[in-house]
Backbone as ProteinMPNN parsed JSONL, in Angstrom:
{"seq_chain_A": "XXXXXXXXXXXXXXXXXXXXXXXXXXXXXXXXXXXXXXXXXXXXXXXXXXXXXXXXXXXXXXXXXXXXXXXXXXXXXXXXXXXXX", "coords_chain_A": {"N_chain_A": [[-33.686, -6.051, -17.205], [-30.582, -4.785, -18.625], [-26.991, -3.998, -18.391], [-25.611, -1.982, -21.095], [-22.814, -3.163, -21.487], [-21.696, -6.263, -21.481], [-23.686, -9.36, -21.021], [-26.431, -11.778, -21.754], [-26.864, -12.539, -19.173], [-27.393, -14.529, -15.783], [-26.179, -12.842, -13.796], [-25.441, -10.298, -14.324], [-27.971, -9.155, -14.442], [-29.668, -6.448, -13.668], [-32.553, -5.893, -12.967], [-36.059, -6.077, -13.298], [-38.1, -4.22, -15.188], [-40.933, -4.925, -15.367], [-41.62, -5.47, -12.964], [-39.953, -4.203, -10.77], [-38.704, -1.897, -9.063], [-37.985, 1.064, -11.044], [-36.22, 3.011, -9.954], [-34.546, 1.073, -8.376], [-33.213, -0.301, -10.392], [-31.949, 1.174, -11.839], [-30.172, 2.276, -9.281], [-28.409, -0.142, -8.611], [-27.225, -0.36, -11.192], [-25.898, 1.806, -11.654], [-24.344, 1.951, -8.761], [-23.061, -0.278, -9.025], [-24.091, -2.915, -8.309], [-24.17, -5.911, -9.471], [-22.25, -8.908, -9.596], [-20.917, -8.882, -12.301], [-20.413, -6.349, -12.301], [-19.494, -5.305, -10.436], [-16.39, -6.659, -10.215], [-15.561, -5.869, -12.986], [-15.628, -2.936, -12.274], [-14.301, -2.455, -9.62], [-12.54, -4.341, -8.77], [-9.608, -4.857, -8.698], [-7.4, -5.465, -11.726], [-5.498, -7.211, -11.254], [-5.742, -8.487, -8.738], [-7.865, -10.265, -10.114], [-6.221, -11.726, -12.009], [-4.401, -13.028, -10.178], [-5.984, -14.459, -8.964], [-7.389, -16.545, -10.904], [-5.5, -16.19, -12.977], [-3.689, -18.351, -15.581], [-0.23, -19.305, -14.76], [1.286, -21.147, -16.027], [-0.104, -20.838, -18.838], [-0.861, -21.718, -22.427], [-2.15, -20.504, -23.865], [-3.093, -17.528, -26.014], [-4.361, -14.679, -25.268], [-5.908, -11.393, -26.007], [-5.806, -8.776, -24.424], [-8.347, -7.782, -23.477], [-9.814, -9.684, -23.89], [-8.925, -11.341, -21.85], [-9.664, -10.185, -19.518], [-12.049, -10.095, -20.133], [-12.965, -12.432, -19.596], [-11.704, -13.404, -17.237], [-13.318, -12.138, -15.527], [-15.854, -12.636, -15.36], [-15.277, -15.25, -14.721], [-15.0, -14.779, -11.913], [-17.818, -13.523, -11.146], [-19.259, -15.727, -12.09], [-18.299, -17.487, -9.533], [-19.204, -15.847, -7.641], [-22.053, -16.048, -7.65], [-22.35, -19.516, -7.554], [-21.002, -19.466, -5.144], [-23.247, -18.367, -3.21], [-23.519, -15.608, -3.14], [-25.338, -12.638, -2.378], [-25.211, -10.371, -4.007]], "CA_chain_A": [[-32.781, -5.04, -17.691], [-29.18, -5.485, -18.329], [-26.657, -3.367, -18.85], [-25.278, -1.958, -22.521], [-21.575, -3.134, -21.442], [-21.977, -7.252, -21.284], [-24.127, -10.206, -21.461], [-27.687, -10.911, -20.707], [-26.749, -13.849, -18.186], [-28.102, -13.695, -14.361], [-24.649, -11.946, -13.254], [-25.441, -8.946, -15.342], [-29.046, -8.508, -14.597], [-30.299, -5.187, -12.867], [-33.813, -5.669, -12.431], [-36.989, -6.107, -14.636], [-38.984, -3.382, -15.486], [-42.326, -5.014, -14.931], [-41.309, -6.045, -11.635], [-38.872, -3.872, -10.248], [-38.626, -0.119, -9.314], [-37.336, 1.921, -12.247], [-35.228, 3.72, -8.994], [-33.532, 0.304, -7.67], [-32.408, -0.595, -11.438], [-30.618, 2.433, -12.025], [-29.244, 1.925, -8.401], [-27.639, -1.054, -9.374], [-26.117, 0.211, -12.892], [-24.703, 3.079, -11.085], [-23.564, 1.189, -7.874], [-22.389, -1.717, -9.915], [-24.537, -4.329, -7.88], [-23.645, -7.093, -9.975], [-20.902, -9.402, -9.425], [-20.259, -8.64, -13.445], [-19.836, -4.67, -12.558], [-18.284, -5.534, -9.348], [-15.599, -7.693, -10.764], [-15.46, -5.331, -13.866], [-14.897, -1.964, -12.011], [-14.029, -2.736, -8.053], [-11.925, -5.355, -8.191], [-7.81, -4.976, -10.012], [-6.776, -6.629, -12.483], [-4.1, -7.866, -10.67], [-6.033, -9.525, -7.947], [-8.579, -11.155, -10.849], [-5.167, -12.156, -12.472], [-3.544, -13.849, -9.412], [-7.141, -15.938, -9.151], [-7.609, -16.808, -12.302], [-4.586, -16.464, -14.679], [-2.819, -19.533, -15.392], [1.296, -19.13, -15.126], [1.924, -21.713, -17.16], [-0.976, -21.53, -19.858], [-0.122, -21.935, -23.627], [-3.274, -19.656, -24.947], [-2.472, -16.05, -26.093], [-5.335, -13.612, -25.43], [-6.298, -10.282, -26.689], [-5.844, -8.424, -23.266], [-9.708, -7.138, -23.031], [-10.41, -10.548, -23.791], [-8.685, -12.331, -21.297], [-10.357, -9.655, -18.29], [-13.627, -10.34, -19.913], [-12.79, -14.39, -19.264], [-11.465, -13.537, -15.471], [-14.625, -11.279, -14.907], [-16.673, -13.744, -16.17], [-15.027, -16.309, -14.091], [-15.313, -14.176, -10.549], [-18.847, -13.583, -11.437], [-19.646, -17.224, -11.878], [-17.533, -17.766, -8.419], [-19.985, -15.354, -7.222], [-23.708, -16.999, -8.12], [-22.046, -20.286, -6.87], [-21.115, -19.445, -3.586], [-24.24, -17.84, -2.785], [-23.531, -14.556, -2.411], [-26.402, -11.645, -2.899], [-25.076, -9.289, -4.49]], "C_chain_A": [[-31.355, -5.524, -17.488], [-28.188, -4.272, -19.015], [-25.663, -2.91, -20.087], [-24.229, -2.883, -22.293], [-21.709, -4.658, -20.834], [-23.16, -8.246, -21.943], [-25.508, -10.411, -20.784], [-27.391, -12.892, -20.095], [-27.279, -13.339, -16.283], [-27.221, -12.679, -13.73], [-24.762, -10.892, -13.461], [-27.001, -8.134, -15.025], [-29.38, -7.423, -13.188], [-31.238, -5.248, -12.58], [-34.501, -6.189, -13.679], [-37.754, -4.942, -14.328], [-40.646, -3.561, -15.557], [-42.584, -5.277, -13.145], [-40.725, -5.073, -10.552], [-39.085, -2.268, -10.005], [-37.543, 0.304, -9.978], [-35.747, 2.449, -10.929], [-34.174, 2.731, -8.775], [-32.689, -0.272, -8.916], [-31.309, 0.359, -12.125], [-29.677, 2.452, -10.846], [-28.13, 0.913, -8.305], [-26.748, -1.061, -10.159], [-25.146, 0.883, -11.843], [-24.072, 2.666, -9.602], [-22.65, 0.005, -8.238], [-22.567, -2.917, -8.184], [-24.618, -5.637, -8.271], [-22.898, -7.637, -9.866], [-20.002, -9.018, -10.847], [-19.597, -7.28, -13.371], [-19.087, -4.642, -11.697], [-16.984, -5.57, -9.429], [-15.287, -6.108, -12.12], [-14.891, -3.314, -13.346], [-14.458, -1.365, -10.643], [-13.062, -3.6, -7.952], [-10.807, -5.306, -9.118], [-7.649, -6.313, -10.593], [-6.078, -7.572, -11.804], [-4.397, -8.844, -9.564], [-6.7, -10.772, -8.85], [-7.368, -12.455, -11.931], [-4.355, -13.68, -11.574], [-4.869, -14.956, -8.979], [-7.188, -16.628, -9.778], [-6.618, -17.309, -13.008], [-3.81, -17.842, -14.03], [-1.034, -19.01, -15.882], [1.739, -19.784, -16.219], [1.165, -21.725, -18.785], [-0.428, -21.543, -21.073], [-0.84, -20.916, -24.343], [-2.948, -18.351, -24.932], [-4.551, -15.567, -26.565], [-4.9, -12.579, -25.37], [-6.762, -9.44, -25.398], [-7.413, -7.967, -22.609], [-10.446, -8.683, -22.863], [-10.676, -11.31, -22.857], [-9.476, -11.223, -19.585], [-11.571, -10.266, -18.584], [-13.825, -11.905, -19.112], [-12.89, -13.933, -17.363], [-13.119, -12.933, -14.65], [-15.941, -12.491, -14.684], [-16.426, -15.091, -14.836], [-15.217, -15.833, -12.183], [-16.73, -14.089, -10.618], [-20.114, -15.053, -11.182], [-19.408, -17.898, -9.878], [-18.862, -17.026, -7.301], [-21.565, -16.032, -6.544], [-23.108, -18.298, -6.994], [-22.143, -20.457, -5.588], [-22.369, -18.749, -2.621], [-24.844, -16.825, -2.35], [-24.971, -13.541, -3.021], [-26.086, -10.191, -3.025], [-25.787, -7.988, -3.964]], "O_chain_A": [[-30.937, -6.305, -16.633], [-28.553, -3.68, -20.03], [-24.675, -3.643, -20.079], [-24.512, -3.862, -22.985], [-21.854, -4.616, -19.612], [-23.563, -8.075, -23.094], [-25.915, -9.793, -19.801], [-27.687, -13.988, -20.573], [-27.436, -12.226, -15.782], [-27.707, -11.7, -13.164], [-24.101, -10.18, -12.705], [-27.231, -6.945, -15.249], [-29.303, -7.708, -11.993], [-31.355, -4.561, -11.565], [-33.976, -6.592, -14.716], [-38.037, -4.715, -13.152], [-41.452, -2.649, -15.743], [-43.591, -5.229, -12.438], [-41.114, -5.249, -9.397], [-39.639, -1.558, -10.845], [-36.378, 0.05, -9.675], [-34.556, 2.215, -11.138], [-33.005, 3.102, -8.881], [-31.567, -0.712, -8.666], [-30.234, 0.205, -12.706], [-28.481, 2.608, -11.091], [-27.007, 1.234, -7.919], [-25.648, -1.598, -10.03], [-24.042, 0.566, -11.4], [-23.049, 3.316, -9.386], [-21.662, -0.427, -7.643], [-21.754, -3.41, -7.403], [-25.089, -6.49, -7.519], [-21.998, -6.82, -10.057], [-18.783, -8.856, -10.799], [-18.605, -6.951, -14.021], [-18.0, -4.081, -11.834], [-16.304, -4.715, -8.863], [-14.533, -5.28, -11.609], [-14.043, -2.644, -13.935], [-14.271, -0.163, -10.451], [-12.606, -3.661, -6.81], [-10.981, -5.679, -10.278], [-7.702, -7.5, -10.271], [-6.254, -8.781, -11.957], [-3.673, -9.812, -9.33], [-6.395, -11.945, -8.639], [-7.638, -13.573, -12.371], [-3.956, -14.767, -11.991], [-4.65, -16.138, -8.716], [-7.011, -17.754, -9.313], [-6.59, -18.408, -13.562], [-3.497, -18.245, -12.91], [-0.688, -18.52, -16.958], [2.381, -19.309, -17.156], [1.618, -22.371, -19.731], [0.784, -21.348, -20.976], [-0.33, -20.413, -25.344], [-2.498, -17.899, -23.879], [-5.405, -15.848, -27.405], [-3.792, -12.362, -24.881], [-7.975, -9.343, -25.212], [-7.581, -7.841, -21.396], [-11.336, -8.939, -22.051], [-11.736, -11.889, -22.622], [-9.722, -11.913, -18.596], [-12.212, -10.879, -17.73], [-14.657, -12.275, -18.285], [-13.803, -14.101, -16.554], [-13.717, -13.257, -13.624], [-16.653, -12.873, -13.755], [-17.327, -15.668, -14.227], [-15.56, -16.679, -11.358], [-17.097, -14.937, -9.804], [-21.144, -15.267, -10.542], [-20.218, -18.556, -9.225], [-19.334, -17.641, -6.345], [-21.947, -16.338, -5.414], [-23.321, -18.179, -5.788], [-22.902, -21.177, -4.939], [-22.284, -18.688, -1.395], [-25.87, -16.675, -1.686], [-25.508, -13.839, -4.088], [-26.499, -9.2, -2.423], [-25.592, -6.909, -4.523]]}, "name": "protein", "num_of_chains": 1, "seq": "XXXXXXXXXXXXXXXXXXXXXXXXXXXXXXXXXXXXXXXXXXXXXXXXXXXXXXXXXXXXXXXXXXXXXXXXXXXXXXXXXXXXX"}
């Protein structure tokens, strides 16, 4: 399961439904146990900004775009370091 709002990458996933209790996948959604929901509605812009954004860059994004990128990129940062969500 993954939720409507994203991608179906491991970052994003809630559970499986053959596997999983129906209860702990909705716990998840609605806790935002993902590093993607984490990152997406726990964590300010402004910190994902001062990680992430580049001062000097040259590329012009489409402001939803450039969160989805940083989210995306904390997320990844996430998995990596080994954390368990």
């Amino acid at each position: 399961m993954f939720p409507n709002r994203g991608e179906t990458r491991p970052e994003w996933r809630l559970g499986n439904l053959k596997t999983d209790d129906v209860a702990a996948i909705v716990d998840a959604l609605e806790n935002d146990r993902t590093p993607d929901l984490q990152a997406t509605f726990r964590v300010p812009v402004s910190e994902l900004a001062h990680r992430f954004g580049r001062p000097r860059g040259q590329r012009v994004y489409v402001r939803e775009d450039l969160k989805e990128r940083w989210i995306r990129m904390w997320a990844d940062g996430m998995l990596r370091a080994g954390s368990k969500y």
